[in-house]
C-alpha positions in Angstrom: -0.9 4.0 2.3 -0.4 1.3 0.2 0.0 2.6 -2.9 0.5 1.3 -6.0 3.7 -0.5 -5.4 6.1 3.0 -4.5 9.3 0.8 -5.8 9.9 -1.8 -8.3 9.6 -4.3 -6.0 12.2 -7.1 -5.6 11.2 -10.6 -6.6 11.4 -14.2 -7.1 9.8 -15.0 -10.6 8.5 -17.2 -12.3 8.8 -16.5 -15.4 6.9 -18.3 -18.6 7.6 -18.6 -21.8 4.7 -17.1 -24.1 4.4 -16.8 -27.6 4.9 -13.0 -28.9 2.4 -13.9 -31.1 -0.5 -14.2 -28.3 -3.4 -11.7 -28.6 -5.3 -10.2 -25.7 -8.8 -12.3 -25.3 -11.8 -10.2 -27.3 -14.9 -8.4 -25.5 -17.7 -10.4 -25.2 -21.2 -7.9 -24.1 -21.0 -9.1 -20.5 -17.3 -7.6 -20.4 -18.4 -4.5 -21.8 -20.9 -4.1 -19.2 -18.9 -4.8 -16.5 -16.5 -2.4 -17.7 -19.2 0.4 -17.7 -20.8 -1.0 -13.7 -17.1 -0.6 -12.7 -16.9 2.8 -14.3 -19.7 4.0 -12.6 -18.5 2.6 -9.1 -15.6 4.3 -9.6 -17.2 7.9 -9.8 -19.2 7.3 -7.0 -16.8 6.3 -5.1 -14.4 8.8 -5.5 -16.8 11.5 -4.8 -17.8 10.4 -1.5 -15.2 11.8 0.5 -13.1 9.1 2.7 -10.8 11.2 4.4 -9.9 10.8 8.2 -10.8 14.7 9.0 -14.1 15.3 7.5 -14.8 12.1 5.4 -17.0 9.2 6.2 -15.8 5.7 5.3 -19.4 4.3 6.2 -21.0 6.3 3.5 -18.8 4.5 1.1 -19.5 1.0 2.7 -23.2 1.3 2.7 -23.2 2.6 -0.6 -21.4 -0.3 -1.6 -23.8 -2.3 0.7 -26.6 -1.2 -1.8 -25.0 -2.1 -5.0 -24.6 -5.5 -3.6 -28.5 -5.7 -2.9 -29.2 -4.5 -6.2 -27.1 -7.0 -7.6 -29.2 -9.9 -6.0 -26.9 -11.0 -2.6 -29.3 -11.6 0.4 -28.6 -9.4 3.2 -27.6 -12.6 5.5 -24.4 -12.5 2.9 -23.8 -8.2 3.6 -22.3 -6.8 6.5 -21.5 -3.1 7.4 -19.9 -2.9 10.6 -17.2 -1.4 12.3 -16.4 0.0 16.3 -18.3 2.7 17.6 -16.9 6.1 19.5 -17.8 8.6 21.7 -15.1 11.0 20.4 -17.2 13.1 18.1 -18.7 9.9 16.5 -15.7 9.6 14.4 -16.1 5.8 14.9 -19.2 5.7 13.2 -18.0 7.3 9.9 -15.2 4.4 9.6 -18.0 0.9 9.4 -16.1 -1.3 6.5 -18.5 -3.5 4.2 -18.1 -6.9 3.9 -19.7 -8.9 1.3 -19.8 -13.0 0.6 -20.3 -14.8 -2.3 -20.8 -18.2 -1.9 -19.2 -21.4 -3.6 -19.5 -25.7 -3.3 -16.8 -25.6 -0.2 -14.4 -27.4 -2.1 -11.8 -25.1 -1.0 -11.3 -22.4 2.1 -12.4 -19.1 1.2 -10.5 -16.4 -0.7 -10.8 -12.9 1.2 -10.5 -10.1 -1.4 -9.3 -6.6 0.5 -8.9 -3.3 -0.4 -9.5 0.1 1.5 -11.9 2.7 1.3 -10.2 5.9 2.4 -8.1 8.1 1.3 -5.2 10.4 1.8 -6.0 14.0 2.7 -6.4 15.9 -0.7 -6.2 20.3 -0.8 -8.4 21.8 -3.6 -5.8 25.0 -3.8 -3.3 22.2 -4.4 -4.6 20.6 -7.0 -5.5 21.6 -10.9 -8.4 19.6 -10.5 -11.4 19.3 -7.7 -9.9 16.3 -5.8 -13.2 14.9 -5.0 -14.9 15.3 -8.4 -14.4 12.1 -10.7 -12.8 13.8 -14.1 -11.1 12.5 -17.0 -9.9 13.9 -19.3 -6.3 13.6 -21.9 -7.5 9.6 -21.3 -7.1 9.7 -17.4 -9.6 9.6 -14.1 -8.4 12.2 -11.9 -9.5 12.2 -8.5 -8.4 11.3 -4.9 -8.4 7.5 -4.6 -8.1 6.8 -8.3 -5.0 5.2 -8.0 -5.0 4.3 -4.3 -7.3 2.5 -4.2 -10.7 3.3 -5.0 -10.1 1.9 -8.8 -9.3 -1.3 -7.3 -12.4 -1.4 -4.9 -14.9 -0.9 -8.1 -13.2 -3.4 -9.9 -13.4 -6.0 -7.4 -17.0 -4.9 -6.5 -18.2 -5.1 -10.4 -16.3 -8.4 -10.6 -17.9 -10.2 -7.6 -21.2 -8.3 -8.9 -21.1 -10.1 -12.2 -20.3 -13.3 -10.8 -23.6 -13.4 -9.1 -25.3 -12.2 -11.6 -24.2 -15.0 -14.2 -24.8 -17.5 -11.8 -21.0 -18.8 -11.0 -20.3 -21.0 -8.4 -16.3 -20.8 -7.7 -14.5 -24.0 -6.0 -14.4 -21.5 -2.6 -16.3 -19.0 -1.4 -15.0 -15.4 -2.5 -15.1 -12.8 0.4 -14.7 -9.3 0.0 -13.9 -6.6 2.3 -13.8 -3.1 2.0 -12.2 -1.4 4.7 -11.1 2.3 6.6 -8.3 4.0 8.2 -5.5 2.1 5.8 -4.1 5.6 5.1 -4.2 6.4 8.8 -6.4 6.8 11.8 -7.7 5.4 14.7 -9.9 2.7 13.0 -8.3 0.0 10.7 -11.0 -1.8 9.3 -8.8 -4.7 9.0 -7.0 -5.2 11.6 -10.6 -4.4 13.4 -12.3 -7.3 11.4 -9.5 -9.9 12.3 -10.1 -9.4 16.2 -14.0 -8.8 16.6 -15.1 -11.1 13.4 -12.6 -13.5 12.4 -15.1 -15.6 11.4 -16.7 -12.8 8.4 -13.1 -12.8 7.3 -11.4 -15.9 7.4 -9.7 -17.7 4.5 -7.2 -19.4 2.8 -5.2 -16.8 1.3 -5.4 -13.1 0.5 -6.0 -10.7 -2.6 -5.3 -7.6 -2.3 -5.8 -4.7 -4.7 -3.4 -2.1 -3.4 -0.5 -2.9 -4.8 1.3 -5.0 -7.6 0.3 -4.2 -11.2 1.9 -3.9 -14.9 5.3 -2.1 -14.5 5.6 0.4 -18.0 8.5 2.6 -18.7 6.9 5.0 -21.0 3.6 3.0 -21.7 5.8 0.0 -22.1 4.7 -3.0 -20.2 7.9 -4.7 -18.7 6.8 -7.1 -15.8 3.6 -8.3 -14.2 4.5 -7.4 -10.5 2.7 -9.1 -7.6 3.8 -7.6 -4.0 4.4 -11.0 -1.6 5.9 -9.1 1.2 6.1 -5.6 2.0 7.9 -3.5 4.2 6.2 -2.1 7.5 5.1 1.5 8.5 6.1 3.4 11.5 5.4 6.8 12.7 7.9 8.2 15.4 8.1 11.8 17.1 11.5 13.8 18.1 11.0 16.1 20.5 13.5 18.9 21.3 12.9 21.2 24.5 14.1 24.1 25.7 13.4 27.2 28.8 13.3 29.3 26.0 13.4 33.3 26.9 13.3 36.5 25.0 14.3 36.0 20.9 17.0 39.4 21.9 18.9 36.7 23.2 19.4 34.1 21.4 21.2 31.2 23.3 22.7 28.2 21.3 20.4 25.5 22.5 17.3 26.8 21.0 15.0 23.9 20.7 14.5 24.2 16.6 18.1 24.2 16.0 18.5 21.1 18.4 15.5 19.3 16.1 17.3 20.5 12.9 20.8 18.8 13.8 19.1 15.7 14.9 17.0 15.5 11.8 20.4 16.0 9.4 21.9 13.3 11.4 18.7 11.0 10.3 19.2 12.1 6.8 22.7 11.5 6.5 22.3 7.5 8.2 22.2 4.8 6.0 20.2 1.9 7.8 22.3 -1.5 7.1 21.7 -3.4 3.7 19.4 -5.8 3.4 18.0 -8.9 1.7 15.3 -11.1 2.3 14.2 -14.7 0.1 12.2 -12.4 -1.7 14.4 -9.2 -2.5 17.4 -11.5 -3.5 15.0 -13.9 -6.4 14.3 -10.6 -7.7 17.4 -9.0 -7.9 18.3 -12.3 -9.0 16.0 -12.2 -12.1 17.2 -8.4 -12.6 20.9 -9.5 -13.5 19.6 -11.0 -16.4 17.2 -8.1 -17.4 20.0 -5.8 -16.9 23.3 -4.2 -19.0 26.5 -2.5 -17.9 27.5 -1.0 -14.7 23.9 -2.1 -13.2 24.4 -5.4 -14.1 27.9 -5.7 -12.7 27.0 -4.2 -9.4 23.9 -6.6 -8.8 26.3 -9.2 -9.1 28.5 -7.8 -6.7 26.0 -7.1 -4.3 24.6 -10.7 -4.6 27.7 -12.0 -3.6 28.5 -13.1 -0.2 29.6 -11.1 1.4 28.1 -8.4 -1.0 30.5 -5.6 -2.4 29.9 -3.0 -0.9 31.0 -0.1 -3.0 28.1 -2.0 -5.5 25.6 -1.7 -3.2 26.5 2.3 -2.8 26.0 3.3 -6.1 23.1 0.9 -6.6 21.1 3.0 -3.5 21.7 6.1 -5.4 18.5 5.0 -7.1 16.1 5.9 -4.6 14.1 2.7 -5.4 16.7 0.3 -5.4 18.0 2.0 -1.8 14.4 1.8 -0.6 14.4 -1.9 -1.5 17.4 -2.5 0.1 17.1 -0.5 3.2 14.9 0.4 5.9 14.3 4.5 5.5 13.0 7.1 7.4 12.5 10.4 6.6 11.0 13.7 8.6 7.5 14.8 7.0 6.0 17.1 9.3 7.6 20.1 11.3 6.3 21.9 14.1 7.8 24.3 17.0 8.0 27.5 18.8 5.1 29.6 20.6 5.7 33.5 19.5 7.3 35.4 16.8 9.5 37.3 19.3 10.5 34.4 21.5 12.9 31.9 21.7 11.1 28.2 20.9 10.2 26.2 24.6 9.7 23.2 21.8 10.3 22.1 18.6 8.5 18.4 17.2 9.2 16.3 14.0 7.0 13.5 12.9 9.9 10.9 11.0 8.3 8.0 8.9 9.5 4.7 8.5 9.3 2.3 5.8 11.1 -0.9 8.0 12.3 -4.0 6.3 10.6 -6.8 7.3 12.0 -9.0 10.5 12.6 -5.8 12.6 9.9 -4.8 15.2 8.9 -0.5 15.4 10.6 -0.6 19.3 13.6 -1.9 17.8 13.8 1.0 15.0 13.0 3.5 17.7 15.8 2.6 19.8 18.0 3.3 16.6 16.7 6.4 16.6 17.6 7.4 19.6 21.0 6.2 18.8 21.0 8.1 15.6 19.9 11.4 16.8 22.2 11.5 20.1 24.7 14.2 20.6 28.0 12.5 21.7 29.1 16.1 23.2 25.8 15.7 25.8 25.8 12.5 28.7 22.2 13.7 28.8 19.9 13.2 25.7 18.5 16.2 24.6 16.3 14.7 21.8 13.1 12.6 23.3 11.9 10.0 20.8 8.3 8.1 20.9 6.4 6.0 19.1 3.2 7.1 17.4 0.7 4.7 17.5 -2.6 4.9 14.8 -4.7 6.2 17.2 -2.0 9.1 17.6 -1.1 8.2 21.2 2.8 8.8 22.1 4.3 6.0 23.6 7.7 6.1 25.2 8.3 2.4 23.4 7.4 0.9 20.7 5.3 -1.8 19.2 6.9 -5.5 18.8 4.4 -6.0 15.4 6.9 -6.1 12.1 6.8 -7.2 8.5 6.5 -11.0 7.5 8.8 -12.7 4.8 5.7 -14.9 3.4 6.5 -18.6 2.2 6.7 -19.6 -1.7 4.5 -18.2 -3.7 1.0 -20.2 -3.8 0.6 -22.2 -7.0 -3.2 -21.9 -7.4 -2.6 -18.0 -7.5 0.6 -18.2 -9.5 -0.8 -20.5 -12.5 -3.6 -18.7 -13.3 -2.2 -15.2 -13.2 0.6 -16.1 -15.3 -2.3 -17.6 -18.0 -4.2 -14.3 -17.8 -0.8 -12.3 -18.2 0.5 -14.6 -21.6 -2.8 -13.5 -22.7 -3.2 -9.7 -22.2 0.3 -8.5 -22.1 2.0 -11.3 -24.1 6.3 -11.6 -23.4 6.8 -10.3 -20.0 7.4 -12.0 -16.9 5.4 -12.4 -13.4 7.5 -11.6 -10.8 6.5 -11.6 -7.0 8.3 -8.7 -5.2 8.6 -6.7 -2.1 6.5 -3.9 -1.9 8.5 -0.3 -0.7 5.2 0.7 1.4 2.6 -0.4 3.4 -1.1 -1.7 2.9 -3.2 -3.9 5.1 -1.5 -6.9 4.4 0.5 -6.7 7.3 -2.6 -7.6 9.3 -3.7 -10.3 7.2 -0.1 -11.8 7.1 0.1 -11.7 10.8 -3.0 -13.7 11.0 -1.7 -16.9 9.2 -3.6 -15.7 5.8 -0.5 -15.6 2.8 -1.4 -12.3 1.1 -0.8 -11.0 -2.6 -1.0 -7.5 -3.9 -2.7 -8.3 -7.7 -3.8 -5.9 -9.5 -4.1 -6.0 -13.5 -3.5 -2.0 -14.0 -0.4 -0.5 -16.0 1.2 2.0 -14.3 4.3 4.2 -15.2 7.5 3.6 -12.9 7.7 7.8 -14.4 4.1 8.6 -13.0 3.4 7.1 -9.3 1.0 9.6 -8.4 -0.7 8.0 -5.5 -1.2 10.6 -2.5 0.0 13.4 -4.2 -1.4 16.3 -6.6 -3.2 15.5 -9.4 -3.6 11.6 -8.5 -4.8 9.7 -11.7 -4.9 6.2 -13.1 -5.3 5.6 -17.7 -8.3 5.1 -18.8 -7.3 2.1 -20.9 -5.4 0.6 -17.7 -8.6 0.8 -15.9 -10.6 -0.8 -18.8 -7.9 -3.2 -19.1 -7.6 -3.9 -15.4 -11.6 -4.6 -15.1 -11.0 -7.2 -18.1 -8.3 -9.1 -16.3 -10.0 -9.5 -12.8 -12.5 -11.2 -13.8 -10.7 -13.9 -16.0 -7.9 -13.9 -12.9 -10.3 -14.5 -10.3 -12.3 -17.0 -12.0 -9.1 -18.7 -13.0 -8.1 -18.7 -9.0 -11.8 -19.9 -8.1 -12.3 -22.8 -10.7 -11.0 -26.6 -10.2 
């Protein structure tokens, strides 16, 4: 659920100055292989089906497993593990892989994470089979190509190469390749952090699923790096009614009840926002900016901000996701017989919550939201869903972390990698619109970075939706630049 960063992010930069005249660094054998290892990672991946309903995430980590072994790491160094469950076994198809590659202990480990499954993918839905790896008119289409099964091959090929040239980085480099990101019962994360700390435990965090090379129409504009993100909430509404015979239709049927609270939802606008990380970035886009938009960033960087600014600003549906916490209905359910009035009526209403604000406190706005002042008695129940899809009558206290300054070791060598390969623009950290698994690793005291060295078009963010793809070129590219990135992160 991470996605390739759904918004441009909002960011303190650090930008460089870099000669236009710079040329990307040449292929040397070894890079050309790599590319081709990561390629066929990729297509393996992708067609071993990591969905929560039918999928198996342990297929994908022991497949993975096996390319390590091939590659020459002892088995002491590979781990496939995960919880185990009597509900239909489903436990046993979400075991993450985790994988070590050992350096001289100068430093405390890297951990390197990115997730395994994927979103839910309808063959009648798409023009392609979403499980068969296809490319053509230069894209990989496929589920996961984008989110995030490019990212795992790359980082798999890169730690694979490593050990095969011999490298020994200043730290060790941990890897982790996890389930239930998108969803489910199982996060392999979140899992790893309470029953193996120790497998997992580093310094700081990489993480694949997110970040990137910002294009507008193929044209690279910023090195984005998500160093906060906002966190994800699932909430029910639930609207009931004695129903009766549909010949009598009474004004309190239960789907109408769900409808007016869900129009309220749309219509609210959750209070603007800025964190130390939103404000450097819209900070940096004043300067990148002309006309009204750059007037109105001013404005709304003013304190107090303008808020007239900030209303026409949110009319970008990125900028207002930046600058808000959101929530909006995506699934509908209600009523029991064609020819009778609805006893129930249920909406699932996601959240994308900025950070500083726990799920109990969003669900209590909510409730607020979705009351009707003409009723002492509220006729809309709201609950928390939690991952395993329990209801909960209150929520969690877990939110989003502001992370501190970006991390210099990480910083200097990206921005060396970036003058090289996509010469003029700048790196700039920013806050991620939706959710990956770094709100686990952040909780735990481990600073985490969504890097990832594929260009992507603000015009086509496909990740879980039809027809999912990622360039080829971008993922050629993106193999070339992990490598030299991670190296440079690794090397005194």
């Amino acid at each position: 659920m991470g996605s390739k960063n759904l918004g441009l992010g909002l960011l303190v930069c650090m930008v460089l100055t870099i000669s236009l005249q710079a040329q990307p660094p040449s292929l040397s054998s070894q890079d050309e292989t790599t590319r081709k290892l990561a390629l066929d990672i990729f297509k393996q991946l992708i067609e071993i089906n990591t969905t929560d309903s039918v999928g198996s995430v342990t297929a994908a980590a022991e497949a993975m497993a096996q390319r390590f072994r091939d590659a020459g790491f002892p088995d002491s160094d590979i781990h496939v593990l995960g919880p185990s469950s009597n509900d239909g076994n489903k436990g046993d198809r979400k075991k993450n892989v985790v994988v070590r590659l050992h350096g001289s202990g100068a430093h405390k480990p890297v951990l390197l994470i990115g997730h395994l499954d994927v979103v839910e993918a309808r063959r009648e839905d798409w023009t392609t089979d979403p499980f068969q790896f296809i490319e053509k008119d230069g894209y990989y289409y496929g589920r996961g190509t984008s989110d995030m099964k490019d990212g795992d091959a790359i980082m798999s090929a890169t730690l694979i190469r490593m050990k095969k040239e011999g490298y020994v980085p200043d730290r060790d480099v941990i890897l982790a390749m996890t389930a239930d990101e998108e969803g489910g019962a199982f996060n392999g994360v979140d899992w790893l952090i309470k029953n193996h700390r120790e497998l997992v435990d580093a310094e700081f965090v990489l993480n694949h699923d997110g970040g990137g090379v910002l294009a507008d129409h193929g044209k690279p504009l910023m090195m984005e790096v998500n160093a906060t993100e906002k966190l994800y909430g699932d909430f029910v509404l639930t609207a009931t009614n004695p129903g009766g015979h549909s010949s009598l239709p009474r004004p309190d049927n239960a789907i109408y009840e769900l409808t007016d609270a869900l129009a309220r939802i749309e219509h609210y606008q959750f209070p603007f926002e800025l964190n130390n990380i939103t404000r450097a970035y819209y900070e940096r886009q004043v300067k990148m900016s002309t006309g009204q938009r750059a007037a109105d960033l001013q404005s709304m960087l003013k304190t107090p901000p303008d808020l007239d600014a900030v209303a026409r600003l949110s009319k970008d549906p990125l900028d207002n996701s930046t600058m808000h916490t959101t929530c909006v209905a995506t699934r509908l359910s209600g009523g029991h017989a064609n020819n009778a009035l609805p006893q129930m009526a249920q909406a699932n209403v996601n959240c994308r919550i900025e950070p500083g604000h726990s799920l109990e406190e969003i669900r209590l706005t909510l409730e607020k939201i979705v009351a009707d002042p003409k009723n002492a008695k509220p006729t809309i129940k709201v609950q928390f869903r939690e991952n395993t899809g329990v209801l909960m009558d209150r929520g969690s206290d877990r939110h989003s972390y502001v992370p501190p300054a970006p991390r210099k070791d990480v910083f200097d060598p990206l921005e060396k990698v970036v003058a090289q390969m996509w010469p003029g623009i700048p790196v700039i950290p920013d806050m991620s619109t939706g959710a990956s698994d770094g709100v686990y690793t952040n909780a735990a005291g481990m600073p985490t970075y969504c890097i990832s060295g594929e260009l992507y078009d603000r015009d086509d963010i496909r990740a879980h939706g039809k027809d999912e793809r990622i360039g080829v070129q971008s993922f050629a590219r993106a193999v070339d630049f992990y490598y030299v990135f991670l190296k440079g992160v690794t090397t005194e």
